[in-house]
C-alpha positions in Angstrom: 14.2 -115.4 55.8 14.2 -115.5 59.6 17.7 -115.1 61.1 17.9 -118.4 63.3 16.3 -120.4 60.0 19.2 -119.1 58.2 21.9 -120.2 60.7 20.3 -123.4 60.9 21.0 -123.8 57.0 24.4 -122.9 56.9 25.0 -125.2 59.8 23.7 -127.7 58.0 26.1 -126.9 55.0 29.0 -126.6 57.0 28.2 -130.7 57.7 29.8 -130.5 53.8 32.8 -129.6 54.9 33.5 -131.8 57.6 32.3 -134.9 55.7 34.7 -136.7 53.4 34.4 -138.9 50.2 36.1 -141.7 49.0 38.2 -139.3 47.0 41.8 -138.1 47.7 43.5 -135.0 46.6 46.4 -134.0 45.2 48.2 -133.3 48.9 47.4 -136.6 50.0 44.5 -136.3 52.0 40.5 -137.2 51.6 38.3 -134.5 50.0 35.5 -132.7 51.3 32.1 -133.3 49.9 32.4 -129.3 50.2 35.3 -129.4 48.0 34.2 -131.3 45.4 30.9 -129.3 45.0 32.3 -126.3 44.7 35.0 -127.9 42.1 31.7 -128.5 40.2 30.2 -125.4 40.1 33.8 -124.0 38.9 33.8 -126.7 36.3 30.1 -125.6 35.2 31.1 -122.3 35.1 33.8 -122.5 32.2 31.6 -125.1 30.2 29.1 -121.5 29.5 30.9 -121.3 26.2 30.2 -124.7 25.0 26.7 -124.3 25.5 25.8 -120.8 24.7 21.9 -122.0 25.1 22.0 -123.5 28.9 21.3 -121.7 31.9 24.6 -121.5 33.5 23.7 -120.3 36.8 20.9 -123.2 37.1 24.1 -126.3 36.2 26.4 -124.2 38.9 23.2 -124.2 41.2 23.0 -127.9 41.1 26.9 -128.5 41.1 26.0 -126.8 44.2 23.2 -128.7 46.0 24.1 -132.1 44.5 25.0 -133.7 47.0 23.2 -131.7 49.8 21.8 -135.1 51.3 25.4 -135.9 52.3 24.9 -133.3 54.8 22.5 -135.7 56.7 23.5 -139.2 55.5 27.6 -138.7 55.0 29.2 -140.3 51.3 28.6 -143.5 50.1 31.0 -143.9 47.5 29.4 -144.8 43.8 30.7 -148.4 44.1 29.1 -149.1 46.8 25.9 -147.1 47.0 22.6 -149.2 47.3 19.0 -148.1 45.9 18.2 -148.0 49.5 21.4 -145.9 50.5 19.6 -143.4 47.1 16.2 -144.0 48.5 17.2 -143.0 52.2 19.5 -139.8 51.0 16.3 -138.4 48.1 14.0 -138.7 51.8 16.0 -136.7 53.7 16.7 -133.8 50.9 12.6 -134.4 50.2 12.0 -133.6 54.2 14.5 -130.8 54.4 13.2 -129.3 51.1 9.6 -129.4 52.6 11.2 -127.9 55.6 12.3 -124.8 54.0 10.0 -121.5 54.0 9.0 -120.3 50.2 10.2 -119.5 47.8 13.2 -121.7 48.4 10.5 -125.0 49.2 9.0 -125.0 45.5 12.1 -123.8 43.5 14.8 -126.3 45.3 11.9 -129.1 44.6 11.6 -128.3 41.5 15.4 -128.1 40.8 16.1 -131.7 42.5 13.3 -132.9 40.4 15.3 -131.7 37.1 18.5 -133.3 38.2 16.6 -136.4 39.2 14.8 -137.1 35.3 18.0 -135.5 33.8 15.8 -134.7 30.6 17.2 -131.0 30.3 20.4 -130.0 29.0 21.4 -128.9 32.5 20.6 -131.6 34.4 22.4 -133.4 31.9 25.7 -130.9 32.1 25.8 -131.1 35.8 25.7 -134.8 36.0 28.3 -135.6 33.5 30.3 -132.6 35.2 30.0 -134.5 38.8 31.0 -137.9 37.0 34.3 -136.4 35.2 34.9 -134.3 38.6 35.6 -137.4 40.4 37.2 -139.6 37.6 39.6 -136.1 37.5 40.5 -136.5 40.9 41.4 -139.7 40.8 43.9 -138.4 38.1 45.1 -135.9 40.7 45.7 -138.1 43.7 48.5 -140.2 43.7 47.7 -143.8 42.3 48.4 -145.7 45.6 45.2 -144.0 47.0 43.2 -146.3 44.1 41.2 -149.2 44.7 41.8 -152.0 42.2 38.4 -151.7 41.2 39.3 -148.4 40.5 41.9 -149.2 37.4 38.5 -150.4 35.1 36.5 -148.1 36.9 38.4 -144.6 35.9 37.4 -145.5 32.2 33.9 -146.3 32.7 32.8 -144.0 34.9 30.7 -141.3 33.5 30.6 -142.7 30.0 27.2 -142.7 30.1 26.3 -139.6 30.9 29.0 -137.6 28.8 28.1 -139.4 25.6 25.3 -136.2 25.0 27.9 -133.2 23.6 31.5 -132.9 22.2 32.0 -131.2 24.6 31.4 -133.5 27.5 32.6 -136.3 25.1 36.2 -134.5 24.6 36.8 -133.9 28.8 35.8 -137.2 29.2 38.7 -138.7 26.3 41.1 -136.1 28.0 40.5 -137.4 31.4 40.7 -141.5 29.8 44.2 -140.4 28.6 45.2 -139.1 32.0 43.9 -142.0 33.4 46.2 -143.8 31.1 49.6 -141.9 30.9 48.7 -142.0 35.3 48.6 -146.3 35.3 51.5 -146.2 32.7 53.8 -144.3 34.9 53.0 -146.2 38.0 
């Protein structure tokens, strides 16, 4: 890859680190959308064992570029994201994916595709992964930093999309309990 195309993408990836989410940590402070990606992949990474069958390095790869788009359109938090907030952040990872020379065009197009029908195992990991990351947090940051919405929410969130292993079921149960023993001790 050309030099100044390659310092043009990690500019763009540093963007990552300077945006925030809605999320706090455990310090007290808002997290990076950088922080919370890499979190991911780290979270992908020791899940290998529980799913001897799944290409490891493709979950970390899309813990990784999840939330790429944010690099262009900031965080919308889940509770408030629109289909048109979706639509406008899958354009702009479509144009920048179209942007990028080959092989990286075809295979991050035909990653994003995966994680978009979530049909494979690994599209399914790394979404349940991103869904308990967060709920996780919230377990880590001190309960002032909540949003009443937030009480229901930390129970619900991610359901869904653990339900498909024991695995992903158990972190999910572990992370209601902490939920629970957090609002408990309030």
């Amino acid at each position: 890859m050309d030099i100044n195309r390659y310092m043009e993408l990690l500019d763009r990836a540093e963007k990552l680190k300077n945006n925030t989410r809605h999320s706090w940590t455990s310090s007290g402070r808002h997290e990076s959308i950088a922080e919370h990606s890499w979190r991911l992949a780290f979270m992908a990474y020791f899940m290998k064992d529980e799913f001897p069958d799944v290409d490891i390095n493709k979950v970390i790869l899309m813990c990784m570029m999840h939330d790429f788009g944010e690099a262009f359109t900031g965080d919308i938090p889940a509770f408030d994201k629109t289909s048109d907030d979706e639509n406008t952040e899958e354009n702009v990872i479509k144009e920048w994916i179209d942007s990028l020379p080959e092989p990286y065009r075809t295979e991050l197009a035909e990653l994003f595709a995966e994680m978009k029908e979530r049909k494979t195992t690994e599209a399914k990991l790394y979404k349940a992964l991103d869904k308990m990351e967060a709920v996780i947090q919230h377990n880590e940051a001190d309960i002032s930093t909540w949003l009443p919405l937030e009480y229901d929410l930390q129970f619900t969130y991610g359901e869904k999309e653990t339900a498909f292993s024991d695995a992903t079921r158990n972190l999910k149960k572990r992370a209601n309990e902490d939920s629970l023993a957090k609002m408990k001790n309030k």
